[in-house]
N, C-alpha and C positions, 0 to 999 in steps of 0.2 A: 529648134524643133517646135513645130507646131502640134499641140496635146487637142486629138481630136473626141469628140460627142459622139460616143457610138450607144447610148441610147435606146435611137431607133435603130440601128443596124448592125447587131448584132452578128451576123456572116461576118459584115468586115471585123469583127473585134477579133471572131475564132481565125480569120486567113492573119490580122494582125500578128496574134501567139504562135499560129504556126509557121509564123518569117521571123520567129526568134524577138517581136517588138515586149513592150511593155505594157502592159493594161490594168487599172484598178480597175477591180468588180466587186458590188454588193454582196453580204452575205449578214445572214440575220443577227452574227456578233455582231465584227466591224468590217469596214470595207480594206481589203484587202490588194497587197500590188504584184499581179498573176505575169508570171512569166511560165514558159513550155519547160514541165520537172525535168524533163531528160538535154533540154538543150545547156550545155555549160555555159555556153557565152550569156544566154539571154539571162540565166543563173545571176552572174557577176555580176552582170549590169543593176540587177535587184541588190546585191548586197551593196554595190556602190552610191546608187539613185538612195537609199537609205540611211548609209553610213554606218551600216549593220556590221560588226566586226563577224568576220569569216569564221571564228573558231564558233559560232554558233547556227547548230544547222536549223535547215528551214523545213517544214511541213507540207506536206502534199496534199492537194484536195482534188478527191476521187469522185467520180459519178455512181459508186455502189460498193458495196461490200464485196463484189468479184474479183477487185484489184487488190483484193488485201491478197489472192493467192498468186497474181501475176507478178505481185512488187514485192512480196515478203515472203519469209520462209518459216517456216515453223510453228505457223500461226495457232495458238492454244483456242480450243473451243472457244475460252471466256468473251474471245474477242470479238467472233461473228453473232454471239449472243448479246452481247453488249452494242455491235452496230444493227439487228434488228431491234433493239428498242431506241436505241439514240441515233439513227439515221434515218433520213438527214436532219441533222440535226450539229448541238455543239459541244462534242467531246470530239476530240485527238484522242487515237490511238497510237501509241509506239509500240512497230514489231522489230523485228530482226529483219534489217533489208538483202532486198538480192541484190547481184550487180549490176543490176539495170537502172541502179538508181544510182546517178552520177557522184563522185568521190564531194563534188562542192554542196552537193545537196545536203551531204550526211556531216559536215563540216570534218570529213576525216574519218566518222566514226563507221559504227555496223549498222547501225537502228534508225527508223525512219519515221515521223508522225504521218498517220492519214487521217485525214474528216471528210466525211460528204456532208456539205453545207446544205443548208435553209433556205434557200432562195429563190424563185424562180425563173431569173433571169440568170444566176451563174450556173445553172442546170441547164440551160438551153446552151449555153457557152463551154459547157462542160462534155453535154454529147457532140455539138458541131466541131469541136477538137480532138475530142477520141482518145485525151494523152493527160496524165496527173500535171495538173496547174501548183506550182511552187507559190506559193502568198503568204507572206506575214500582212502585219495589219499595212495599210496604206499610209506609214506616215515617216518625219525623219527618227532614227532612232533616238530616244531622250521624250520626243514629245507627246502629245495625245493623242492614243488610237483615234481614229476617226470614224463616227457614227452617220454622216454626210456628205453627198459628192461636193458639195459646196468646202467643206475642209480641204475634199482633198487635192481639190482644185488650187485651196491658196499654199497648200505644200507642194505640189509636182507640175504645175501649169507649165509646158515648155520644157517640163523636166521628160516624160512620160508620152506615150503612143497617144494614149488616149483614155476614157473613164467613161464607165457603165453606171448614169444616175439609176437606181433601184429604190430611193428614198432614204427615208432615216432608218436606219437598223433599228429591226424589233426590238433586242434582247441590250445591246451599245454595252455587252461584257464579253472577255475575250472568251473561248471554248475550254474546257477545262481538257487538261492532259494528264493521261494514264499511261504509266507502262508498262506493257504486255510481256516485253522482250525477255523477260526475266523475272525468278521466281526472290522472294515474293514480290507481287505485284504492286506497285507504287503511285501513288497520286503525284504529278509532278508539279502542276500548279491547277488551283482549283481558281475556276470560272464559273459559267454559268449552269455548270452541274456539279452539285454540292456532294462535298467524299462520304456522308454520312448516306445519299442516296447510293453513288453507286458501291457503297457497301454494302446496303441490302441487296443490292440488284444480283454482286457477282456470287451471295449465298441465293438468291430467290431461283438463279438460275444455273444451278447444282441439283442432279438428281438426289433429294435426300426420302431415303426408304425408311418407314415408320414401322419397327418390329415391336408384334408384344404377343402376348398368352400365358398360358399358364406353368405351371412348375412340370418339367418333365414331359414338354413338349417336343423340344428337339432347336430351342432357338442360338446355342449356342454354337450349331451347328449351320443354321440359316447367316449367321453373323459372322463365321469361316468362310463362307461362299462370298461376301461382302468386300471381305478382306482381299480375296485373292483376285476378284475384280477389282481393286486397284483403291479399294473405299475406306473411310474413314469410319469406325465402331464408338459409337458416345454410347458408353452406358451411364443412365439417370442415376442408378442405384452406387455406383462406382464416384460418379462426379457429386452425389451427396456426401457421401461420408467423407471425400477427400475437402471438401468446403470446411464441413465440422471439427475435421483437424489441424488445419491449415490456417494463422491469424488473418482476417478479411474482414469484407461486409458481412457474411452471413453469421458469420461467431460474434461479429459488434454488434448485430443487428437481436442476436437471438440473449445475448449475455443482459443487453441492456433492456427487454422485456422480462428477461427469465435470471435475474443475478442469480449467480453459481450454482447455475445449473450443467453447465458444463465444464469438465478439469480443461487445463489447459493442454494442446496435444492431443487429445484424445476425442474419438467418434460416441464415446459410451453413452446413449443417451436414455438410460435406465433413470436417472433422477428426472429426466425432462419429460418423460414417460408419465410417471406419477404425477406430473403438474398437471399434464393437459391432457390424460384419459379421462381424468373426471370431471374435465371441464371445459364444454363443450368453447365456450366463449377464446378461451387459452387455446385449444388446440386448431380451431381457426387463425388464429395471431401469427401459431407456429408456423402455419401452412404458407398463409400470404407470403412469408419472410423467406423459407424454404423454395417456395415454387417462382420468385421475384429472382432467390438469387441462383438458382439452377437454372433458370430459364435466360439469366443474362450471361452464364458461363458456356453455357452450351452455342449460344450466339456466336460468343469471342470464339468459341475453338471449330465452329461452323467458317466463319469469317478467314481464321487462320490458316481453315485447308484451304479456301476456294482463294486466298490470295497467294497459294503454295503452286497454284494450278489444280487446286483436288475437283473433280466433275461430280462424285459420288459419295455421298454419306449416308449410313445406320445409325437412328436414332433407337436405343433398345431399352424399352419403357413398360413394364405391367400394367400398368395404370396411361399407356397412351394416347387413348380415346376421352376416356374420363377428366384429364388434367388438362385435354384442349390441345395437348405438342402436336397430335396429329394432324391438327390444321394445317403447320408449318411445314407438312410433306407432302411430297410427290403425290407419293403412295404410300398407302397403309398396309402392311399384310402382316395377319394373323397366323401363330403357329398354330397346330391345333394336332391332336393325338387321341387315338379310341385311350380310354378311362385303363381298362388294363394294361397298355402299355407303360402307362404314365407309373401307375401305382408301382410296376415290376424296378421301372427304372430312378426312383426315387427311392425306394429302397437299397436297391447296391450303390446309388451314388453315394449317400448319406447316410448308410448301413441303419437303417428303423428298420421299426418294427412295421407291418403293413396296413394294422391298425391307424395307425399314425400319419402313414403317407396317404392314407384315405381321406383322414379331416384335412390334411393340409389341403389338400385336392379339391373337396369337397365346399372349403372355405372360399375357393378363388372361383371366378367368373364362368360358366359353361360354354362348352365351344360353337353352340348356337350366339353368345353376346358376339363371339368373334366372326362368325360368318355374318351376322347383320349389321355390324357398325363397321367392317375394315372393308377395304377396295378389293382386294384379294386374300384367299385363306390357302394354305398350303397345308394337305391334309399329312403328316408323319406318319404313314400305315406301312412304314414295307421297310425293306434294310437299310442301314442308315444312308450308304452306297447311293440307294436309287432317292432317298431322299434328298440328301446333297445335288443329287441332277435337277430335280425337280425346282430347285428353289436356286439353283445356276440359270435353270430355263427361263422361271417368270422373271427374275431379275434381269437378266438379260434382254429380255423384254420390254420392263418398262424404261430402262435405257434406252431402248432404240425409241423407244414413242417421245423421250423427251431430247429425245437428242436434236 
């Protein structure tokens, strides 16, 4: 077989792939040996030109994010979110395949990798075909992916149709693999995108709603409506006091500024109280410690839904605005309640006197702080009924804008 220089002519490379031939083409990992996804013979011939054992399947590489819905089935938001910012580019996604994608592709199995490469030669090769290109990297199995046509020449010369010089590969790491197919969502092998990034990515790109206000507003209610759209509820004030009981950083962290000041087991923080009310120096210490390790909890358990498949989280914080969490959301929406309401319903919740649920009231932030510093305010003035719609509505709402 004579391994021809398709270089400059690229037509012939795409008429090559679609006569079932064989073709290494550039992409900004490594260069890669492209046979037609759907043709099985041309398939084989890759596993064998290789010496690629068959029980391992091979990865398809798509011209757009459109094929994820013509080749796969089931496809979780996270995934078209994750290929607008990494396509094209070098992550492999694995979904759940259809049957159009041949039994030797999947080596047996269900699930399929896609990537749209980096390149702008396998892009031109990619729409003149019209059809997902099957490529592992271009070399014999065992040896050195190859970052140049030159390699791949002294591996497949006479072996292969032909080879597409693109230069030396940008990036000469392979694309890192994720898998979608399945809850939770798994790093398969990390490349040239690192799992600590798209860790942030799969919480960055999760609607998370920033709830706060004041006492006897009605946010427990705004936080049901959260729920039953299918979301995740962090309360700040719930994930402190469970840190404080529970052995960790934040009890190591607090014991070894503050010895015994807190019993073991226990959230009671009446003696830690006394330390650092009268001392401003101490109760900054306290804070750092507190809001360092609430804010790395809430992370892990952000992290935790969106690698669950979760689209949606409530972050439900008093102090939202003020401690900075609000940056890390969507949206911010404040509850907010005429003064009488609040007073009537702070009284039968926690049976006071009215007096009392006055200063409490009186104590916390007015509902003008919440209409100036939050995205949206959701006013509580009417039965609880039409309030629940109301805070279904805007929610709903800012779902669709981030969807």
């Amino acid at each position: 077989m004579i391994t021809k220089d398709f270089t400059n002519d690229i037509p012939a490379a795409a008429e090559t792939l679609k006569n079932g031939g064989l073709v290494a083409v550039p992409t900004e990992t490594v260069y890669g040996l492209a046979a037609c996804g759907f043709d099985e013979k041309a398939v084989a011939e890759v596993y064998e030109v290789k010496g690629r054992p068959e029980k391992k399947p091979l990865s398809l590489m798509v011209s757009s994010k459109d094929a994820m819905d013509m080749l796969c089935e089931n496809v979780p938001p996270a995934a078209k979110k994750l290929a607008d910012i990494y396509w094209p580019g070098p992550l492999t996604i694995v979904l759940k395949a259809k049957d159009c994608i041949p039994d030797i592709v999947r080596a047996g199995g269900s699930t399929v990798g896609l990537r749209c490469p980096d390149h702008p030669l396998l892009r031109v090769v990619l729409d003149e075909t019209n059809f997902p290109l099957a490529a592992p990297s271009a070399n014999p199995s065992g040896e050195k992916s190859p970052v140049t046509a030159e390699e791949v020449w002294r591996y497949f010369d006479g072996k292969i149709d032909g080879i597409i010089d693109g230069g030396k590969c940008t990036l000469g790491k392979e694309s890192t693999l994720i898998d979608l197919s399945k809850t939770p969502y798994a790093v398969l092998r990390e490349g040239a995108v690192s799992i600590t990034e798209l860790n942030m990515m799969l919480v960055a790109n999760m609607t998370i709603i920033g709830i706060t206000g004041g006492t006897g507003c009605g946010k427990t209610t705004a936080l049901q409506v959260i729920e039953e759209l299918g979301g995740l509820v962090i309360d700040c004030d719930e994930v402190y006091h469970r840190l404080l009981r529970e052995p960790g950083a934040m009890r190591d962290a607090i014991n070894e500024r503050f010895p015994g000041a807190l019993k073991p087991g226990s959230d009671d923080t009446k003696a830690l109280g006394e330390i650092v009310f009268s001392d401003p120096t101490a109760l900054a210490a306290l804070n750092k410690i507190t809001h360092q390790c609430v804010g790395d909890e809430m992370n892990a358990m952000l992290l935790r839904w969106a690698r669950n498949g979760g689209t949606l989280a409530a972050i439900d914080a008093i102090a939202l605005i003020e401690s900075g969490v609000g940056a890390m959301c969507t949206a911010t929406a404040g509850i907010t309640a005429p003064r009488k309401a609040r007073v009537q319903r702070l009284m039968k919740r926690e049976d006071i006197a009215r007096e009392y649920a006055e200063l409490r009231i009186d104590a916390q932030k007015p509902n003008l702080f919440f209409e100036e510093n939050c995205d949206v305010c959701i006013l509580n003035d009417g039965t609880q009924a039409e309030f629940h719609e109301k805070c279904r509505t805007i929610f709903e709402d800012i779902l669709r804008r981030n969807s």
